[in-house]
C-alpha positions as a Markdown table, in Angstrom:
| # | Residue | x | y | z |
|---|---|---|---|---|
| 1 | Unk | -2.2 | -23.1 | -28.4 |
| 2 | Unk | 0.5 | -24.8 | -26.2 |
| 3 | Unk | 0.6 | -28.2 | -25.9 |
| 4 | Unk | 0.3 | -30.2 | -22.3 |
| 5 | Unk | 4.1 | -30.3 | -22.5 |
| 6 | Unk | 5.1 | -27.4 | -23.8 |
| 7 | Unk | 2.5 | -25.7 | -20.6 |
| 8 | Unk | 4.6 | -27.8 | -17.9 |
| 9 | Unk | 8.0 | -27.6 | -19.4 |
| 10 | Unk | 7.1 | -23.2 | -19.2 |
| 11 | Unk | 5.7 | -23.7 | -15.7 |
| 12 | Unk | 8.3 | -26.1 | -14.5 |
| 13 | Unk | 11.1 | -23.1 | -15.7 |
| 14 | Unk | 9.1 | -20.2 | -14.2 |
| 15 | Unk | 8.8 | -21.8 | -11.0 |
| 16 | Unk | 13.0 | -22.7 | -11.1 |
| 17 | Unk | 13.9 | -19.1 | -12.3 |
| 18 | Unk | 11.5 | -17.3 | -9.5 |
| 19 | Unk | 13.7 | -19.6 | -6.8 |
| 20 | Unk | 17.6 | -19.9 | -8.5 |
| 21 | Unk | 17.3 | -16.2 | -10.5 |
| 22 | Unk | 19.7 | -18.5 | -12.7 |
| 23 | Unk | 19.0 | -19.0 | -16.7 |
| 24 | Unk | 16.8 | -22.6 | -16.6 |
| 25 | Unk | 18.9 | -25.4 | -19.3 |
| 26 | Unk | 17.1 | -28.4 | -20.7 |
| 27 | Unk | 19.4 | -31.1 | -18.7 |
| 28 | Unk | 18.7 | -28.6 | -15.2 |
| 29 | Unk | 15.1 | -29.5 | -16.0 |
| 30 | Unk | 15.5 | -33.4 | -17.3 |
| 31 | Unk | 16.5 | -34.2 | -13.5 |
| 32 | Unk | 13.2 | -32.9 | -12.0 |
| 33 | Unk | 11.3 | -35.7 | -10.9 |
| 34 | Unk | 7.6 | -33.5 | -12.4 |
| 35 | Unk | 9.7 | -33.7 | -15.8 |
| 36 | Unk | 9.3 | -36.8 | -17.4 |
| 37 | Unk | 11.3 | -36.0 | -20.7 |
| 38 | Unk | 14.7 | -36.2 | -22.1 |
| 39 | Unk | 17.2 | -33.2 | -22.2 |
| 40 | Unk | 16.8 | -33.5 | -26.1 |
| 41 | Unk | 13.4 | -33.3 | -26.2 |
| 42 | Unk | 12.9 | -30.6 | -23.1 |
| 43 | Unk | 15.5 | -28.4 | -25.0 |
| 44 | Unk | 13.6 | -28.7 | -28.8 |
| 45 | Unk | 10.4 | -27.4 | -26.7 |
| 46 | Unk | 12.2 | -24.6 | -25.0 |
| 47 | Unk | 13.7 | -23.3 | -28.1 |
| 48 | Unk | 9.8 | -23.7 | -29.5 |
| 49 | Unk | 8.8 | -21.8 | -26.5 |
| 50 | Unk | 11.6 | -19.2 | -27.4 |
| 51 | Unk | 10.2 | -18.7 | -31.1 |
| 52 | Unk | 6.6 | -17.9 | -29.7 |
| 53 | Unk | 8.1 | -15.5 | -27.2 |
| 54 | Unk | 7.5 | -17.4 | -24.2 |
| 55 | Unk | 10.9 | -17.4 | -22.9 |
| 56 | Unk | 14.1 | -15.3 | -24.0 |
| 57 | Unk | 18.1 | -16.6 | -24.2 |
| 58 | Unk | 20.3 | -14.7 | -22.0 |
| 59 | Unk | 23.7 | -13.2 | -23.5 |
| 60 | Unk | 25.7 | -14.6 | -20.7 |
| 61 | Unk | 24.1 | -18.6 | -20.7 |
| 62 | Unk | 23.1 | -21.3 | -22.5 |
| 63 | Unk | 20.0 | -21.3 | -20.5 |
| 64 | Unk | 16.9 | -19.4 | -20.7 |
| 65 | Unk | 14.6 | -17.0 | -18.5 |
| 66 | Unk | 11.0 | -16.4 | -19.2 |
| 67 | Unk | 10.6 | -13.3 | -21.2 |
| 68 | Unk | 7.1 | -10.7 | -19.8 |
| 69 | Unk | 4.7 | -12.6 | -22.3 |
| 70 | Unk | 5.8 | -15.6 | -20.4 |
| 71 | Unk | 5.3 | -14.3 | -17.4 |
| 72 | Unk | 1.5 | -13.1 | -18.4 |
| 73 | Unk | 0.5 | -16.5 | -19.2 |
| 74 | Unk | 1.9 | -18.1 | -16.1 |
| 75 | Unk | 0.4 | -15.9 | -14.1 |
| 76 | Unk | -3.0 | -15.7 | -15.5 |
| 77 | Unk | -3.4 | -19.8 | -16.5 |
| 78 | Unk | -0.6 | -21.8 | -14.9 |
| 79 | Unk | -1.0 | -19.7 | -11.0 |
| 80 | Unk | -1.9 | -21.5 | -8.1 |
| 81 | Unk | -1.6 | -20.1 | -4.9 |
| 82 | Unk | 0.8 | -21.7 | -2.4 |
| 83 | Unk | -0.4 | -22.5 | 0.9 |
| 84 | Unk | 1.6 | -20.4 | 3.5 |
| 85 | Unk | 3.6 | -21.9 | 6.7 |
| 86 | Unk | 1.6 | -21.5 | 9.7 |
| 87 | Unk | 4.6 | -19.3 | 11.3 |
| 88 | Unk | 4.0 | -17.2 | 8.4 |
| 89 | Unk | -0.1 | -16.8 | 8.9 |
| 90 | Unk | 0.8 | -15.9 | 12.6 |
| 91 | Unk | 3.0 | -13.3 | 11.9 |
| 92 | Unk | 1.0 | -11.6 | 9.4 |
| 93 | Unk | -2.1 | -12.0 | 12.0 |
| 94 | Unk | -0.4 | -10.5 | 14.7 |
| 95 | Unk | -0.9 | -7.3 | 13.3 |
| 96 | Unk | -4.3 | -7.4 | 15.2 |
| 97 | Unk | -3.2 | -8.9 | 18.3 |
| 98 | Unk | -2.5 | -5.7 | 20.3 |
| 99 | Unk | -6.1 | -4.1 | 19.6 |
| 100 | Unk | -4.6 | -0.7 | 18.1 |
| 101 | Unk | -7.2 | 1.9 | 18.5 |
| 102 | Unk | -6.2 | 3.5 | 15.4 |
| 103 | Unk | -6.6 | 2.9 | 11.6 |
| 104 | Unk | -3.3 | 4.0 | 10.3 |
| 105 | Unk | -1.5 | 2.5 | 13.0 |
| 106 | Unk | -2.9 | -0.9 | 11.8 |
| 107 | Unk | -2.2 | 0.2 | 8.8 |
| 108 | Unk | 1.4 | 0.8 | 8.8 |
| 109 | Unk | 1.7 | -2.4 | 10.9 |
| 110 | Unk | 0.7 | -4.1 | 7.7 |
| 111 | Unk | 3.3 | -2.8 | 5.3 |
| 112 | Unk | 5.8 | -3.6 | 7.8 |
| 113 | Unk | 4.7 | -7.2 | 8.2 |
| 114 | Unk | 4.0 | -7.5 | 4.6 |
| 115 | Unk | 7.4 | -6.7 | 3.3 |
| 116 | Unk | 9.0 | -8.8 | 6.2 |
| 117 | Unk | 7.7 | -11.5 | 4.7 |
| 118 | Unk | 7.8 | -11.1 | 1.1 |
| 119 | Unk | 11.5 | -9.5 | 1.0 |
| 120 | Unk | 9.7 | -6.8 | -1.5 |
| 121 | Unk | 8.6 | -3.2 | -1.6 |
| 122 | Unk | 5.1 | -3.1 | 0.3 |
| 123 | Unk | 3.0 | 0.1 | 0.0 |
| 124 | Unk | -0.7 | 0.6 | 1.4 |
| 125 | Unk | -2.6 | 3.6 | 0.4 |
| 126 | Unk | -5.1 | 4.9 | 3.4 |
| 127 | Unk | -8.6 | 6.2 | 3.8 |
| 128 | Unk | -8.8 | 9.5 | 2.8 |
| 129 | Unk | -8.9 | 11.5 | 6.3 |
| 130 | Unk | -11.3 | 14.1 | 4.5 |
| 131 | Unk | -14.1 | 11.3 | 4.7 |
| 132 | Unk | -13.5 | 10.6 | 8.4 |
| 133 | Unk | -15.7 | 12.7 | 10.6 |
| 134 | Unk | -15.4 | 14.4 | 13.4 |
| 135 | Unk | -15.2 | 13.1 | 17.1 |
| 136 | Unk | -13.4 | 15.1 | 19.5 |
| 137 | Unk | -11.8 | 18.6 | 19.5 |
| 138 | Unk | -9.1 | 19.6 | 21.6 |
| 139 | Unk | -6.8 | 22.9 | 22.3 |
| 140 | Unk | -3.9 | 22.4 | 24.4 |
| 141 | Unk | -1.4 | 25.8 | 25.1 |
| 142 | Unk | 2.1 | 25.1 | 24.5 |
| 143 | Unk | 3.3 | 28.7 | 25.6 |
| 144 | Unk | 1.9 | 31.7 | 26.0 |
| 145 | Unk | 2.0 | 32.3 | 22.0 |
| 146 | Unk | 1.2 | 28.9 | 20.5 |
| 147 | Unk | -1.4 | 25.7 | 21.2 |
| 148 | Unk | -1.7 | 22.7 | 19.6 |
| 149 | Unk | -5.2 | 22.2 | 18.0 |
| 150 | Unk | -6.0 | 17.8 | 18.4 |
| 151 | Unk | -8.8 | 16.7 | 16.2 |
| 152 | Unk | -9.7 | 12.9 | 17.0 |
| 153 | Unk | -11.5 | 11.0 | 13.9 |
| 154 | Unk | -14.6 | 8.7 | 14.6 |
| 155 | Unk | -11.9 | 6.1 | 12.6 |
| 156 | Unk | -9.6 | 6.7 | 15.1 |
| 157 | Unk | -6.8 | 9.3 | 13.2 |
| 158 | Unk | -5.6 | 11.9 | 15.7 |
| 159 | Unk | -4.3 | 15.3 | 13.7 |
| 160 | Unk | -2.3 | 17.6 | 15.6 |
| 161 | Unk | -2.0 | 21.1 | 14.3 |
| 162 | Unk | 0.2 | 23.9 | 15.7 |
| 163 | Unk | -1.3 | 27.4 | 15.4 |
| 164 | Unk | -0.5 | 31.0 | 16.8 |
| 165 | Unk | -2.3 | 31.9 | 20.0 |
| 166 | Unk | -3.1 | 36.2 | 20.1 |
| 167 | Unk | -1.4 | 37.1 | 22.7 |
| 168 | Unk | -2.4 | 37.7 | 26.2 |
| 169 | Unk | -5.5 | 35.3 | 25.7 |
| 170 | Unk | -7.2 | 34.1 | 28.5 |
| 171 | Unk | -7.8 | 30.3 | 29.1 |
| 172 | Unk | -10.8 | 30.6 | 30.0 |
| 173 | Unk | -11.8 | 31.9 | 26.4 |
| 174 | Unk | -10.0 | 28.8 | 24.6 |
| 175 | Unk | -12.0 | 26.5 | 27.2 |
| 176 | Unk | -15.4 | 28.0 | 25.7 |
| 177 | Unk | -14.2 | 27.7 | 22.0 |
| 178 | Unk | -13.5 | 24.2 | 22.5 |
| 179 | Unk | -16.4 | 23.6 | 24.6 |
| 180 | Unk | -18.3 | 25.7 | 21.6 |
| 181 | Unk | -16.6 | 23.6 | 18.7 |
| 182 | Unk | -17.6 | 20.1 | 20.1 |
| 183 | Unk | -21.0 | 20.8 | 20.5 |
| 184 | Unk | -21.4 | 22.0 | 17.4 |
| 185 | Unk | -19.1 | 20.3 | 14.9 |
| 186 | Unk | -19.5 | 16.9 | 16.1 |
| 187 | Unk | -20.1 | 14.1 | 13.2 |
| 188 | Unk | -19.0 | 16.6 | 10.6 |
| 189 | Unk | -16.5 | 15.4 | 7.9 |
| 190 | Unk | -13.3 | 17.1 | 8.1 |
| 191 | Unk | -13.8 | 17.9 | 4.4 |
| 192 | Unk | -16.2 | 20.1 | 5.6 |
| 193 | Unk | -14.3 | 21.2 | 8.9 |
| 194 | Unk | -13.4 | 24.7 | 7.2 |
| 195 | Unk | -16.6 | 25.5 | 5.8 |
| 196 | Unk | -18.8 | 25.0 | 8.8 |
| 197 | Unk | -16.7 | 26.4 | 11.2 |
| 198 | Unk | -17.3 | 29.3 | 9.8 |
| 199 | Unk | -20.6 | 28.7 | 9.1 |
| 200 | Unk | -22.0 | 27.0 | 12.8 |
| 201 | Unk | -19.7 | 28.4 | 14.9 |
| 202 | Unk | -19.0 | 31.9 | 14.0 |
| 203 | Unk | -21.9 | 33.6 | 15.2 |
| 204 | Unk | -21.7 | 32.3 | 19.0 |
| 205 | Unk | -18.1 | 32.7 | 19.1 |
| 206 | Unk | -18.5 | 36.1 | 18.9 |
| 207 | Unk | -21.0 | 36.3 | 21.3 |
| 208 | Unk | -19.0 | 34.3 | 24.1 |
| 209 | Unk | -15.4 | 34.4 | 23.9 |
| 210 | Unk | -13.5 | 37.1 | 24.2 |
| 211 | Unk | -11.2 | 38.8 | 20.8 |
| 212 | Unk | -12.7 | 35.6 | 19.1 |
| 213 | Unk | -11.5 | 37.3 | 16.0 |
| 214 | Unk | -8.2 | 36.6 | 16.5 |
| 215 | Unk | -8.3 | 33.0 | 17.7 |
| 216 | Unk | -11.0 | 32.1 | 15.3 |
| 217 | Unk | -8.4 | 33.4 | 12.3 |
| 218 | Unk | -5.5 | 31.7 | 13.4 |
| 219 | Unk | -7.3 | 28.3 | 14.3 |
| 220 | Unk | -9.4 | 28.0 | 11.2 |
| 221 | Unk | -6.2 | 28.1 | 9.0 |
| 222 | Unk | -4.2 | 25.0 | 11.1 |
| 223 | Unk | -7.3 | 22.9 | 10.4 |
| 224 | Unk | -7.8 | 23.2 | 6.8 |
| 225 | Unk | -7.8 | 19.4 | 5.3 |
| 226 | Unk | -5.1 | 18.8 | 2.9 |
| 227 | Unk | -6.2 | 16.8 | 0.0 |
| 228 | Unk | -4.0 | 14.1 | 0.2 |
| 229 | Unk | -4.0 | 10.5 | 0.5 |
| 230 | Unk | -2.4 | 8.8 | 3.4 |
| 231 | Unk | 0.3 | 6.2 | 2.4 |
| 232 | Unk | 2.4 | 3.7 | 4.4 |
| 233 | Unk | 6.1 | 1.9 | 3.3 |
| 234 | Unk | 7.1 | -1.1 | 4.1 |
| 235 | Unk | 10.7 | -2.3 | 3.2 |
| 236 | Unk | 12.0 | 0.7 | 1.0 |
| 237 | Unk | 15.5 | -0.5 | 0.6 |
| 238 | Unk | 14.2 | -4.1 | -0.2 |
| 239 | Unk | 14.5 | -3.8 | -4.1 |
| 240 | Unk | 18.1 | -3.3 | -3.3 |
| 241 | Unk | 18.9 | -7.4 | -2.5 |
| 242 | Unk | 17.3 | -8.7 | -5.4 |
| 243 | Unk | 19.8 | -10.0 | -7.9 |
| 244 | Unk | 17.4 | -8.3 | -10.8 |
| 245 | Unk | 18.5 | -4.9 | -9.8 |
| 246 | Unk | 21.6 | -3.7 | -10.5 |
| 247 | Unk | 21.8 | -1.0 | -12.7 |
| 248 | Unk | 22.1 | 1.9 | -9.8 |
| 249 | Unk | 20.9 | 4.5 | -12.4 |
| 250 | Unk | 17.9 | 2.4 | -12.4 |
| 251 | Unk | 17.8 | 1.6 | -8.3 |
| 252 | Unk | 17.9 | 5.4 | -8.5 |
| 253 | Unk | 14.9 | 6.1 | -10.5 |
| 254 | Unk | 12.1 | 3.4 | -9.1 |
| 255 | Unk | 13.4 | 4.9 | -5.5 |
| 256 | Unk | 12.4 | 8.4 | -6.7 |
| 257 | Unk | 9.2 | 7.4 | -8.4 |
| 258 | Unk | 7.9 | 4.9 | -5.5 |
| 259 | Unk | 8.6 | 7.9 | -3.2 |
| 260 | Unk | 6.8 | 10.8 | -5.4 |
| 261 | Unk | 3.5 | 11.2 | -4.0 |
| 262 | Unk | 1.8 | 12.2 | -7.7 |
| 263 | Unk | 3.2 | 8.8 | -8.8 |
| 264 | Unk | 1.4 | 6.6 | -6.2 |
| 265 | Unk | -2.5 | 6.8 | -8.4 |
| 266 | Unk | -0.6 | 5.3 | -11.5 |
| 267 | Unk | 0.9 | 2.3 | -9.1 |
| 268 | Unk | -2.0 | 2.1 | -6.7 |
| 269 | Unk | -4.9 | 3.2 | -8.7 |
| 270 | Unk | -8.2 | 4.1 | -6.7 |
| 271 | Unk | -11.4 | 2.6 | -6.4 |
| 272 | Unk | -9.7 | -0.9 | -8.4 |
| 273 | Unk | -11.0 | -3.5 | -7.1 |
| 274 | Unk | -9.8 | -6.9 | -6.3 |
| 275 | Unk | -6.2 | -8.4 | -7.2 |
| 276 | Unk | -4.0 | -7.1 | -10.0 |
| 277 | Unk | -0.7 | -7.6 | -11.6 |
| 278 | Unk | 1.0 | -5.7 | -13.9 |
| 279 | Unk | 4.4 | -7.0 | -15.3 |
| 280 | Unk | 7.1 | -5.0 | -16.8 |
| 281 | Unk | 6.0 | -3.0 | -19.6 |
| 282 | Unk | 2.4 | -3.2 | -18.3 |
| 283 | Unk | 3.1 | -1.0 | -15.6 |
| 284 | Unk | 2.8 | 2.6 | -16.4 |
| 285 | Unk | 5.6 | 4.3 | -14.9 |
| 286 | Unk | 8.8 | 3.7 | -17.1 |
| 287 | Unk | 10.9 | 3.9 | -14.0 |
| 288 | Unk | 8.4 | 0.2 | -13.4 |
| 289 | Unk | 9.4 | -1.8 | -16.6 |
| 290 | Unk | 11.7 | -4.0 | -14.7 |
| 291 | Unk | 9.3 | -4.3 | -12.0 |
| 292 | Unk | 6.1 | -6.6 | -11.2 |
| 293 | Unk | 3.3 | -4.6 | -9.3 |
| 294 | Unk | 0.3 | -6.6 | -7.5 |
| 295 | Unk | -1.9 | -4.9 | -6.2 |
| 296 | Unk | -5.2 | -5.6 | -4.0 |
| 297 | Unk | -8.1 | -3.4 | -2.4 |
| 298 | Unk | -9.6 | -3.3 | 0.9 |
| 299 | Unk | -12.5 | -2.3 | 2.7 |
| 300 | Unk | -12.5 | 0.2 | 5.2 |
| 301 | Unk | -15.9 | -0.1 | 6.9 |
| 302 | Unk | -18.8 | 0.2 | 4.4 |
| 303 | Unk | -17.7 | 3.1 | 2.2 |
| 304 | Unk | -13.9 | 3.9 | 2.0 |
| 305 | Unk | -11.8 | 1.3 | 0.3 |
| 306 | Unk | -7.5 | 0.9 | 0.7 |
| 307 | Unk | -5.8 | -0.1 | -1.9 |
| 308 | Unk | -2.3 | -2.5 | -1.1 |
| 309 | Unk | 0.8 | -3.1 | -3.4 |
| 310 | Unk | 3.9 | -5.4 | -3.4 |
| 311 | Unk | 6.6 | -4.2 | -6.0 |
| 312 | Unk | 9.5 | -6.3 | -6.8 |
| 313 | Unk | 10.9 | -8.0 | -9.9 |
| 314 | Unk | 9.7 | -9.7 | -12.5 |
| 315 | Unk | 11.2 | -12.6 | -11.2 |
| 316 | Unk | 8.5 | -12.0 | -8.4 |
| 317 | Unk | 7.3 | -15.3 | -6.0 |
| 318 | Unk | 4.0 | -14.9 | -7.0 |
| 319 | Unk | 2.7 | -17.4 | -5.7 |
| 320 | Unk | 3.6 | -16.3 | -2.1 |
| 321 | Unk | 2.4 | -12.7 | -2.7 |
| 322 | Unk | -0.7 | -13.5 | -3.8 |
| 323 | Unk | -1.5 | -16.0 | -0.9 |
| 324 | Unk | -0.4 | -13.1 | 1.0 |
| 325 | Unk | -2.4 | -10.4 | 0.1 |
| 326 | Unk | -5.7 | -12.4 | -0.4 |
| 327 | Unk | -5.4 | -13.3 | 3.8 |
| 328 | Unk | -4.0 | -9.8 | 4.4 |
| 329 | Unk | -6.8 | -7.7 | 2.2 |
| 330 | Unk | -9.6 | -10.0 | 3.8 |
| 331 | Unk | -8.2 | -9.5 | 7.5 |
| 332 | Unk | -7.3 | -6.0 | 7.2 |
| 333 | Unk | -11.0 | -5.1 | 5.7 |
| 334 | Unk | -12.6 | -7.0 | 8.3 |
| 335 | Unk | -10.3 | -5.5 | 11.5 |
| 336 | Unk | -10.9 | -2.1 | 10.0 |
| 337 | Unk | -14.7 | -2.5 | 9.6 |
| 338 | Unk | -14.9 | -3.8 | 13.3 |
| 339 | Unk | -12.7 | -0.6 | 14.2 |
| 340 | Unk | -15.0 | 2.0 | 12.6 |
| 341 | Unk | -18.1 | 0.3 | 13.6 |
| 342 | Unk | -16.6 | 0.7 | 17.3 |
| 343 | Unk | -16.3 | 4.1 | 17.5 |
């Protein structure tokens, strides 16, 4: 159990490292004005706080730097959230000033905003498209071989998909398909596009449009639903200006892994809900175990969810991120609700 002034004096030098990313000495932390204690007595606590693995002495300074069990405990019992400038609020806000009709344009907005104003990594993780149904189905001809199949989302996603067209087709034939295809695949979830085309649709084709055969074939394979989840960057390059990050081996590594798309479940994790952080080791990429990772979900109407994450160091302001993200995951639920329940 840590006494009252061993808690400050380990609060006092997370706060100091997070800003400086310099080792913290006793007499850097006798002349703040929070610290009422001598240097003697600041650096007999420090090195107490070293022997129960709270902080860790760097080769290269007298000083020392909280170690990851230090971190843990500041962040879940010494945390508070630091009010954000109002500049700040109305940048992050005016994500929703423009009244995008989309969902993943919001979206993207967000990460770009987000690491704009952390100076970190953001990534957002999307609805799954799968779940979004059906609104509107268009074919428009690019050349006499080739048309571009647009399938518009009730969430606002547009999918554009380029397929063969048989050659010699008439337009009038592609006019009836669409016409054909709206009326009966409306509402349907495009993880069910393929089977019900098929299913709904095949029958009357073949009684109305000409060598339906041939366009049915091609069409049904451009709009087969790839099961994959929709994920938006923000500030790639970012982990490149934090002092932490040096080792280019390692820059190299966490670039590969952030960018692998089978990596992003074990940084974002589905379906978790509310805020996280995991701190160096905690994280279970190895490519991570310099890294601190907080995450957040979202709502996305009443029954898909986004999930949000920040990487950077350990030496991570987390008090600003997490003031962040807890106005950002409330804002971005409620604008995306309002969306779907527009459409």
């Amino acid at each position: 159990m840590l006494t009252e002034r061993q808690l400050l004096i380990l609060k006092v030098t997370v706060d100091d490292f997070i800003q400086s990313a310099q080792p913290v000495g006793s007499n850097q932390l006798s002349k703040k004005p929070e610290i009422p204690f001598s240097s003697a007595t600041i650096r007999n606590e420090m090195a107490d706080l070293e022997g129960l693995g709270f902080l860790e002495k760097t080769h290269t300074s007298s000083g020392r730097v909280p170690s990851e069990k230090g971190y843990r405990y500041y962040v879940d019992h010494l945390l508070t959230p630091r009010p954000l400038p109002q500049q700040d609020i109305v940048q992050l806000r005016s994500i929703f000033d423009d009244k995008i009709a989309e969902t993943e344009e919001v979206i993207k907005r967000s990460a770009m905003i987000l690491s704009e104003l952390t100076n970190y990594t953001s990534i957002l993780l999307g609805p799954d498209v799968r779940k979004h149904v059906l609104k509107r189905l268009s074919i428009v001809p690019l050349s006499s071989d080739t048309a571009v199949a647009i399938i518009v989302t009730d969430g606002g996603h547009v999918e554009n998909r380029v397929f063969t067209l048989p050659s010699g087709l008439d337009a009038g034939d592609i006019e009836k398909m669409v016409n054909i295809l709206n009326e009966r695949l409306l509402g349907v979830p495009l993880s069910n596009l393929h089977q019900r085309l098929e299913q709904e649709t095949l029958t009357i084709l073949k009684q109305h449009v000409n060598r339906y055969g041939e366009l049915f074939s091609t069409f049904r394979k451009a709009v087969v639903m790839p099961q994959e989840d929709k994920v938006f960057y923000g500030g790639k390059l970012n982990i490149l200006n934090q002092p932490d990050f040096h080792d280019l081996h390692k820059i190299r590594e966490l670039m590969d892994v952030i960018e692998e798309a089978k990596h992003i479940p074990m940084i974002l994790p589905v379906g978790s809900q509310g805020l996280h952080i995991r701190i160096g080791s905690e994280n279970v990429l190895t490519a991570m175990e310099d890294c601190s990772v907080i995450t957040v979900s979202y709502d996305i109407g009443e029954e898909q969810t986004g999930s949000i994450a920040i990487v950077g160091p350990k030496r991570m302001d987390y008090k600003r991120v997490v003031t962040l993200l807890d106005i950002l995951s409330g804002d971005l639920s409620n604008e995306l609700t309002r969306m779907m329940r527009g459409k």
